[in-house]
FINUMAR-877071 format. One record per residue (C-alpha): residue number from 1; x negated, y negated, z negated. Coordinates in Angstrom, 2 decimals. Layout:
- NUM:X:Y:Z
...
This chain:
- 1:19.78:25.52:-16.77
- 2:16.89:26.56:-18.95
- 3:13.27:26.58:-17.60
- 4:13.25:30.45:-17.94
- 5:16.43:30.41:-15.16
- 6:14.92:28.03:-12.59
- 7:11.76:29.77:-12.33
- 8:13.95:33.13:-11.75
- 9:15.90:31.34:-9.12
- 10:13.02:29.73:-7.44
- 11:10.90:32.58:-7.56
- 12:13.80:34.89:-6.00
- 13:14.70:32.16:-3.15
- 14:11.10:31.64:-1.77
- 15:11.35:35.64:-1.10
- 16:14.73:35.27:0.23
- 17:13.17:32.55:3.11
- 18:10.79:34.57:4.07
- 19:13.36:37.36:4.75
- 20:15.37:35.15:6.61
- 21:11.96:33.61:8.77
- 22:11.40:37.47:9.58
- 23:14.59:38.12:11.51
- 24:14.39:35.12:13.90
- 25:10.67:35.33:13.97
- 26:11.25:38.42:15.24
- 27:13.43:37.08:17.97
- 28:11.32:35.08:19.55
- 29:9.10:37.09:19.87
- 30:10.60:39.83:22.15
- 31:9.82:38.54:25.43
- 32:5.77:39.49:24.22
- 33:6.67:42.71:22.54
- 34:8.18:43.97:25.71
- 35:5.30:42.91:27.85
- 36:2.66:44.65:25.07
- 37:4.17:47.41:25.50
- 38:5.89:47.89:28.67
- 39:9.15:48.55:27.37
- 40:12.70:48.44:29.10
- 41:14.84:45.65:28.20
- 42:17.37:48.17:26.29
- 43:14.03:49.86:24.29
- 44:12.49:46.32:23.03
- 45:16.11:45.74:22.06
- 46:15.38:48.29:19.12
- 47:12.90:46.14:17.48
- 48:16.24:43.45:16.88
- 49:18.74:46.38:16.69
- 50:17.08:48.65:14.00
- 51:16.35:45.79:11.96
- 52:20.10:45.17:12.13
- 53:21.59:48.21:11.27
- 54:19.33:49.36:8.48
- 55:19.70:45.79:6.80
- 56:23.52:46.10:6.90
- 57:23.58:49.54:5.32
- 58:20.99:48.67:2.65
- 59:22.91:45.35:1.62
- 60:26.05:47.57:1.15
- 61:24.32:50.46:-0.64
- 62:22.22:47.84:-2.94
- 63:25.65:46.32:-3.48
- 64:26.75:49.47:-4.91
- 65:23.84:50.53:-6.88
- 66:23.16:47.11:-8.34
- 67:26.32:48.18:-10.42
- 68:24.81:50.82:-12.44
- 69:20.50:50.29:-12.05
- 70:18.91:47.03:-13.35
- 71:18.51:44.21:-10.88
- 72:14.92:44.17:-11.87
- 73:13.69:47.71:-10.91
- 74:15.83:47.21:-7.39
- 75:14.14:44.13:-6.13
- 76:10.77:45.69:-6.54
- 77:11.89:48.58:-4.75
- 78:13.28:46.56:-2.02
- 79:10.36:44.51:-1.99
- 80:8.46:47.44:-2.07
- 81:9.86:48.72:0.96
- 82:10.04:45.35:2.65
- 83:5.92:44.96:2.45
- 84:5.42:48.75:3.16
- 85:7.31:48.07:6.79
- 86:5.47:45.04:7.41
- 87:1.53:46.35:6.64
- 88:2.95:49.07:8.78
- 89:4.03:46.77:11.63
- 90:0.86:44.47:11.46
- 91:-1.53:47.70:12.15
- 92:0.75:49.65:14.60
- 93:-0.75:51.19:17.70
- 94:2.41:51.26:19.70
- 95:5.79:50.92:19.93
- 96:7.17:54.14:17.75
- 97:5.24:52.35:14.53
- 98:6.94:49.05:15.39
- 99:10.60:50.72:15.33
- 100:9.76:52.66:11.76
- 101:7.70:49.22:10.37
- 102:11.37:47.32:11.44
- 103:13.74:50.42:9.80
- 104:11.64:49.68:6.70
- 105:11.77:46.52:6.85
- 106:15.39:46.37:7.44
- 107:16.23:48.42:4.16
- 108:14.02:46.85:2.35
- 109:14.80:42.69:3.52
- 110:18.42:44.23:3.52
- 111:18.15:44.43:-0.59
- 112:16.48:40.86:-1.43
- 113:19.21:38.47:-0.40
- 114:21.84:40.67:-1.69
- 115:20.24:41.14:-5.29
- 116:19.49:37.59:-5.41
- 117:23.33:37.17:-5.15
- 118:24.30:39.77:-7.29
- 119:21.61:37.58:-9.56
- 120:22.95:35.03:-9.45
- 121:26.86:35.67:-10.43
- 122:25.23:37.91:-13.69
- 123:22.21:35.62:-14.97
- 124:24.25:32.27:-14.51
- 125:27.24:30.52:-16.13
- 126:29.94:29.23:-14.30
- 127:28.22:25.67:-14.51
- 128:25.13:27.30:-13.19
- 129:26.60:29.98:-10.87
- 130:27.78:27.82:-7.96
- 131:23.80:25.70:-7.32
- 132:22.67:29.45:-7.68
- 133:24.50:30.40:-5.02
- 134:24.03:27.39:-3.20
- 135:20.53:27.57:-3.77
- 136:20.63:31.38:-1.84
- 137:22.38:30.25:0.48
- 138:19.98:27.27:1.55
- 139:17.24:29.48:1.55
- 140:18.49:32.05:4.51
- 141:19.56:28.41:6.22
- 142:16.44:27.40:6.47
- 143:14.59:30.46:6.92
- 144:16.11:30.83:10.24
- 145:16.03:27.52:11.40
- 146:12.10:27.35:11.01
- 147:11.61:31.31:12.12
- 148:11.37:30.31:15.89
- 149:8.70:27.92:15.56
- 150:6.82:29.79:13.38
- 151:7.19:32.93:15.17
- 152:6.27:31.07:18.38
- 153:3.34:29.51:17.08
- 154:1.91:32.78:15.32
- 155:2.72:34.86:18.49
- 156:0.77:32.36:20.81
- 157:-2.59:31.91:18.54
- 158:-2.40:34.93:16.55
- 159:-0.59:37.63:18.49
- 160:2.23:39.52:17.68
- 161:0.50:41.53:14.82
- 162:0.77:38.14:12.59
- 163:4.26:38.48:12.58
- 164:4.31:41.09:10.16
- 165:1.14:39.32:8.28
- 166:3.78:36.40:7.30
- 167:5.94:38.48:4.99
- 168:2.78:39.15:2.49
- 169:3.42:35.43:1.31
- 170:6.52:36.51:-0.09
- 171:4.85:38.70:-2.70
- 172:2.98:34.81:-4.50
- 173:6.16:34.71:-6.52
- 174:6.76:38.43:-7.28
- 175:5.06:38.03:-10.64
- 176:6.88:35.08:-11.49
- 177:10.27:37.23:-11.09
- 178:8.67:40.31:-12.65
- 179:8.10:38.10:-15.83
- 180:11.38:35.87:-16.24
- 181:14.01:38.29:-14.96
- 182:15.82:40.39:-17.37
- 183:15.67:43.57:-18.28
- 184:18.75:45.94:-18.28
- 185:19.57:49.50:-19.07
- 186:21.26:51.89:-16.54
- 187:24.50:51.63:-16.65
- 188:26.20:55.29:-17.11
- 189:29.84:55.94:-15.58
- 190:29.65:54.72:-12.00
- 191:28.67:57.23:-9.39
- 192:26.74:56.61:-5.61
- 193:28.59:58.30:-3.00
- 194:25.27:59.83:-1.17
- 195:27.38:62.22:1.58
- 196:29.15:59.67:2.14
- 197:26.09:57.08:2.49
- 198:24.41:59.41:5.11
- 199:27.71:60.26:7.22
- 200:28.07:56.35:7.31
- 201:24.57:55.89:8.55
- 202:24.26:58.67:10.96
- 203:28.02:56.96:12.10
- 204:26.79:53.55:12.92
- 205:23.19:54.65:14.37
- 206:24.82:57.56:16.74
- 207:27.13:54.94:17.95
- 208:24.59:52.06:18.76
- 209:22.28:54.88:20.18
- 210:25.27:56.10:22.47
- 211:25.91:52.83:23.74
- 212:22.09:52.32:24.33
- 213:20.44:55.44:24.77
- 214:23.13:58.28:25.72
- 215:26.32:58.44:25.97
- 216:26.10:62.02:24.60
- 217:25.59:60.26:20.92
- 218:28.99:59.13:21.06
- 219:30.38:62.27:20.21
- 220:28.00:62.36:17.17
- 221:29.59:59.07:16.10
- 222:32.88:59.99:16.21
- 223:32.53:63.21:14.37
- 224:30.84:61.55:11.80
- 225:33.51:59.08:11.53
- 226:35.86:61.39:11.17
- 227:33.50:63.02:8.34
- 228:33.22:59.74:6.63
- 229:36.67:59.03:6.45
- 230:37.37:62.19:5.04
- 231:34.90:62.17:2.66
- 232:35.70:58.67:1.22
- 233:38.54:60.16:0.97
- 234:37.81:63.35:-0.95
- 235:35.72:61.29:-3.77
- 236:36.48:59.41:-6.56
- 237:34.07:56.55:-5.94
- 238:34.09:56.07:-2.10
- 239:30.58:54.75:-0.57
- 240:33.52:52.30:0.86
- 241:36.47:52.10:-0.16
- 242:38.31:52.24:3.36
- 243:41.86:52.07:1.49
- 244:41.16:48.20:2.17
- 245:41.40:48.46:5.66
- 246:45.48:49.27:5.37
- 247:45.98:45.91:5.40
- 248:46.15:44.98:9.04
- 249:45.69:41.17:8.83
- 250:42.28:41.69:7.11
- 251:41.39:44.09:9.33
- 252:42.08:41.74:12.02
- 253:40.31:39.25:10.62
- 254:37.31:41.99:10.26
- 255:37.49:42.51:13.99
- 256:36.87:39.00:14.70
- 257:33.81:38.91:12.68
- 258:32.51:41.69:14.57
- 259:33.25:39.91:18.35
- 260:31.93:36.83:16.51
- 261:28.85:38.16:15.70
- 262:28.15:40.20:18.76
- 263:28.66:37.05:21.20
- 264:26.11:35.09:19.13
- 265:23.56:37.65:18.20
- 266:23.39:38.72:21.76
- 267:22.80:35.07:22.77
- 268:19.71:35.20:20.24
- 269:18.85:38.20:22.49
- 270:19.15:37.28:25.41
- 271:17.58:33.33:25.53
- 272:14.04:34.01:24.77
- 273:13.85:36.80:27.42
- 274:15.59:34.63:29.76
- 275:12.96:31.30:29.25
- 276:10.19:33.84:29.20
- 277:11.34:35.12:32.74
- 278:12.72:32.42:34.33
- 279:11.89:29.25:32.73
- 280:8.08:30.84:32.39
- 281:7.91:29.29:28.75
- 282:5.63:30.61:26.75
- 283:6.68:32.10:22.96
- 284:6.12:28.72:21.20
- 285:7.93:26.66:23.91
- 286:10.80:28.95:23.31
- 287:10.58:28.35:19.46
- 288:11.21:24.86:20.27
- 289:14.04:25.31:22.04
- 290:16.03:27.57:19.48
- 291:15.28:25.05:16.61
- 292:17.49:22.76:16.88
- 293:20.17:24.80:16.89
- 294:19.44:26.17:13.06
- 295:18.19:22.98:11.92
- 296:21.53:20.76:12.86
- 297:23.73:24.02:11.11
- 298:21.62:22.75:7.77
- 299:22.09:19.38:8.50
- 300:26.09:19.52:9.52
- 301:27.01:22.98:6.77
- 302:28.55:20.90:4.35
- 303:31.03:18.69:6.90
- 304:31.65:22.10:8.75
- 305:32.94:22.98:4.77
- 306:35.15:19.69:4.50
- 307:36.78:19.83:7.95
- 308:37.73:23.68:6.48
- 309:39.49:22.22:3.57
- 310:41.14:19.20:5.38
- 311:42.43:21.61:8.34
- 312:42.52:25.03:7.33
- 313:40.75:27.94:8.39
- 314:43.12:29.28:11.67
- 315:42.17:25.78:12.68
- 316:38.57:25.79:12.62
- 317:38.17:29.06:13.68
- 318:40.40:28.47:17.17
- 319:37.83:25.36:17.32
- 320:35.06:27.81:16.85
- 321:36.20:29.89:19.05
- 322:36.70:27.30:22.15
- 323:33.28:25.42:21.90
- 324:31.75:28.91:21.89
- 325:33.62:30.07:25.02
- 326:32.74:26.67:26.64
- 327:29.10:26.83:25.62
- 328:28.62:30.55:26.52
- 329:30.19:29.35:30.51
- 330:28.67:26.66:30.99
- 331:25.18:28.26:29.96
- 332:26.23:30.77:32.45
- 333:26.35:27.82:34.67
- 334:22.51:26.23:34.04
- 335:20.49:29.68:34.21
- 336:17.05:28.14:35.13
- 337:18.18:24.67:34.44
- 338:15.78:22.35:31.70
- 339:15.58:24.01:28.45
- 340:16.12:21.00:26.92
- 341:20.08:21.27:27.98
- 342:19.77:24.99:26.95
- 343:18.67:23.24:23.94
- 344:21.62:21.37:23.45
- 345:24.07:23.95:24.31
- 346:22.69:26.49:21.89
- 347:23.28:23.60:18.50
- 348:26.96:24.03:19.73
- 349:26.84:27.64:19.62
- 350:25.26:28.03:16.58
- 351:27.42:25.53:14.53
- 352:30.38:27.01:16.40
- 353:28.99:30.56:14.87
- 354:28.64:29.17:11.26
- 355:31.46:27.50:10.91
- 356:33.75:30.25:12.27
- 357:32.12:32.82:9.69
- 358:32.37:30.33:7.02
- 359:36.43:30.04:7.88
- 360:36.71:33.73:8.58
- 361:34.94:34.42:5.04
- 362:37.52:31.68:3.49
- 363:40.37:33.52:5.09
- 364:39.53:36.80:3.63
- 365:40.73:35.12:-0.02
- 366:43.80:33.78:1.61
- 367:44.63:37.69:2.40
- 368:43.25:39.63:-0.37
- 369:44.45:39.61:-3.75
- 370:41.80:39.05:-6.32
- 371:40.54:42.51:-7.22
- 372:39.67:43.24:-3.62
- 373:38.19:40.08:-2.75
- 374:34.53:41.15:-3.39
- 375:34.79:44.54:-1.29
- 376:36.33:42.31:1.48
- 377:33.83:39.98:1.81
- 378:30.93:43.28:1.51
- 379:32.61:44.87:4.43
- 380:32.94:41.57:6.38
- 381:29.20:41.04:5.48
- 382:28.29:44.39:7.06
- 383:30.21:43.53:10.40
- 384:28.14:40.89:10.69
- 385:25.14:42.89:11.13
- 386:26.62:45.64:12.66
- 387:27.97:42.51:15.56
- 388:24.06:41.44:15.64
- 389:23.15:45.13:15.88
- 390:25.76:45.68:18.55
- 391:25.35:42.75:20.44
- 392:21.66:43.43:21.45
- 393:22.22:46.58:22.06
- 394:24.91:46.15:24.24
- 395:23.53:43.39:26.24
- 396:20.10:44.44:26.78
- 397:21.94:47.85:28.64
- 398:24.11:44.95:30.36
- 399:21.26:42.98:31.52
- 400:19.82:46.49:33.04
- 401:22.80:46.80:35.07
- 402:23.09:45.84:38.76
- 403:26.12:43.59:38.24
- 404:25.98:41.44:41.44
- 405:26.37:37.45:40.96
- 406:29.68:36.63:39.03
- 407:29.37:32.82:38.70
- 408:28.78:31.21:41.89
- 409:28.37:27.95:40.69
- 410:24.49:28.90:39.35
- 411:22.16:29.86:41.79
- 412:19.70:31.49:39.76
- 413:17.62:34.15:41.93
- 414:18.33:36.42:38.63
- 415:22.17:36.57:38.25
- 416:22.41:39.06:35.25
- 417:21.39:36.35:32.57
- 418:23.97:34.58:33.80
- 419:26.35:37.32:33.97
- 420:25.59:38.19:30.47
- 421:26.60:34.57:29.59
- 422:29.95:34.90:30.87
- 423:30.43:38.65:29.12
- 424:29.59:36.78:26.03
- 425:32.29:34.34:26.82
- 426:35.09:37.35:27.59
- 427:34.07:38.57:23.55
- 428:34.91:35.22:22.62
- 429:37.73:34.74:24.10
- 430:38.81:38.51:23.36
- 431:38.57:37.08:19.04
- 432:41.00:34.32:20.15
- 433:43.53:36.84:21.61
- 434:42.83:38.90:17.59
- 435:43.23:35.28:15.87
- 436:47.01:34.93:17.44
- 437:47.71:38.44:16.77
- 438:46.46:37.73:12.71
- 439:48.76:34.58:13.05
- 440:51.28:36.11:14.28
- 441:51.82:38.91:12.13
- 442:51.14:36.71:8.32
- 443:53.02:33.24:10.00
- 444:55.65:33.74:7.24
- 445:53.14:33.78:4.61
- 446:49.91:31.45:5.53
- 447:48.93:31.62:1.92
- 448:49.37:35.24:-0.01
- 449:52.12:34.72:-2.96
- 450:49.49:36.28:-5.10
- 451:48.08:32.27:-5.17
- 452:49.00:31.06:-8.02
- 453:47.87:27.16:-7.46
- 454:49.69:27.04:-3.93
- 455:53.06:26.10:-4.85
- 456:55.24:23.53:-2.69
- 457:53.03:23.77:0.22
- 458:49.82:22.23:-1.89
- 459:47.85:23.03:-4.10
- 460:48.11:22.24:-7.86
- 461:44.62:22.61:-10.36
């Protein structure tokens, strides 16, 4: 790898963490947003939810156009966009500036880690490609394991407005990229499906909105839907190509992502406001105690990638699955118990998470044949912020809800944390019910025949 490509790489992941530190910042900071601004627990929800859904729409759209517009010009853009929402956020007077700084910043942060991808498949060889990715990869790892302490820290002696004032430092290597990545033409031929782009969007918002807002909005969704479908449908070049989603073990295996990613990202949710409230932390306390739950994924990744390998991805993600449900009751259990076991129970959770996306993601390539690997694993990426989009939304209405005590074992003198717990719990357990139903329908063919290296039940290189 030349000098000229390591700076490019370098220069691209340093923006890339600081992407990452802004979501989980974010996070932790929720319990103070909420008292700021006197907000319900389903409207400070929208700072987490917005975020969300805009990222997952821009990474799929950025995916698209990155095919015919120069990598170069995009990642300003998104950059662009990215600092615009966060100068925004930093000097907002109230909470309807917070929502737009967090839309902006969710198309624009949605762009960076997807382009650096895209980046790094087209600038390197296959020699180079795979520490490239790697390299990504690390960068979002470790951006959200050290988000909650620095969002704690920043919130307690600087206020909430510093938040925002962090993602400036991602601009020190902008002219580093500006000068060593390359410069393409547009590409002519390929077309972006902008009805259909906008029927998506207005989909997936009127649906969280409906679940969150008014029920009313549903309707919306559906008809849009409907709209979408047809549309991608009508076109040549879909905005997604929803063909895809014929084959039913993939879709399955889609589903689970989803239920995956709502059960975790609502436990993200749900923890800070629950050791602001009952533990009384304050917002750097509460830093500490998510930490160690990102820090031991980056430590334990690669095993989670050789236990994969060794026992297959149906096996780790029933494993996944399990320690999740048993985590999720038995913090149900310890509402208002020491942090520090709260602690412990959310590393399980969190490698639990990981490694059952990681096996999910693996499975895809089982399922797929070749050509449609890449649009599987874009759609699976989007249900994976639509799930963290979903899941706050869905639990902060829960948490609303007078829903009585359901685990009598805790007695907490607030019960809907708890509850919310055991919900979580029901999702997972909801994805195990999916994961039989994927194995039984492809049990006669665990690996597609499309493989060509599996041959005699191994395979051969």
């Amino acid at each position: 790898m030349t000098r000229k490509q390591k700076l490019l790489l370098y220069s691209m992941c340093y923006m890339v963490l600081f992407n990452a530190m802004n979501v989980t910042m974010m996070n932790v900071a929720i319990p103070e947003f909420r008292k700021v601004f006197i907000l319900t627990t389903s409207e400070v929800s929208w700072i987490t939810v917005i975020f969300s859904l805009f990222n997952g729409i821009a990474a799929v759209a950025i995916g698209k156009l990155s095919d015919r517009y120069p990598i170069r010009r995009l990642f300003v853009i998104g950059m662009a966009i990215f600092i615009a929402g966060s100068l925004i956020g930093f000097m907002s007077p109230n909470y309807s500036f917070i929502i737009a700084a967090r839309i902006l910043q969710g198309i624009g942060g949605g762009t960076l880690p997807t382009l650096s991808l895209v980046a790094a498949a087209r600038y390197y060889s296959d020699g180079q490609r795979g520490y490239a990715l790697g390299m990504v990869f690390a960068m979002v790892a470790l951006g959200s394991a050290i988000g909650p302490i620095m969002g704690g820290f920043l919130t307690d002696f600087f206020g909430w407005n510093s938040l925002f004032l962090m993602s400036f430092l991602s601009l020190i290597t902008l002219p580093f990229y500006l000068k060593y990545a390359p410069k393409e033409e547009i590409k002519t031929g390929s077309r972006f499906d902008k009805v259909g782009a906008v029927l998506f969007m207005l989909a997936i918002t009127s649906l969280l909105m409906g679940i969150n807002v008014t029920a009313w909005l549903l309707i919306l969704a559906v008809v849009s839907f409907v709209l979408f479908v047809w549309q991608a449908q009508r076109v040549s070049e879909p905005f997604i190509k929803i063909d895809i989603l014929k084959n039913v073990p993939f879709s399955l295996v889609l589903f689970m992502g989803l239920l995956n990613a709502i059960a975790y990202m609502a436990t993200i949710f749900i923890l800070p406001l629950m050791l602001s409230k009952v533990n009384e932390l304050s917002t750097s306390m509460i830093g500490l105690v998510l930490f160690p739950g990102g820090l031991m994924t980056i430590i334990l990744g690669s095993q989670i990638g050789l236990i994969i390998t060794k026992r297959g991805n149906r096996f780790m993600s029933q494993f996944s699955f399990t320690i999740m449900a048993i985590a999720f009751l038995a913090l149900s259990t310890i509402v208002g118990a020491s942090p520090i076991w709260i602690s412990v129970l959310l590393i399980f959770v969190c490698l639990a998470f990981t490694a059952n996306q990681s096996a999910l993601t693996n499975r895809i390539s089982e399922i797929l044949p070749p050509n449609e690997t890449g649009i599987g694993t874009g759609l699976f990426t989007f249900m994976i912020f639509l799930g963290a989009a979903m899941g706050s939304a869905l639990f902060s209405r829960f948490l609303e809800l007078d829903s009585g005590q359901w685990n009598i074992i805790n007695g907490s003198a607030d019960p809907s944390y708890s509850n919310a717990f055991i919900l979580a719990a029901i999702t997972v357990v909801l994805a195990m019910v999916v994961l039989a139903l994927e194995k039984l329908l492809t049990q006669k063919q665990e690996i597609p025949v499309h493989d060509e290296y599996f041959k005699d039940g191994n395979y051969h290189l």
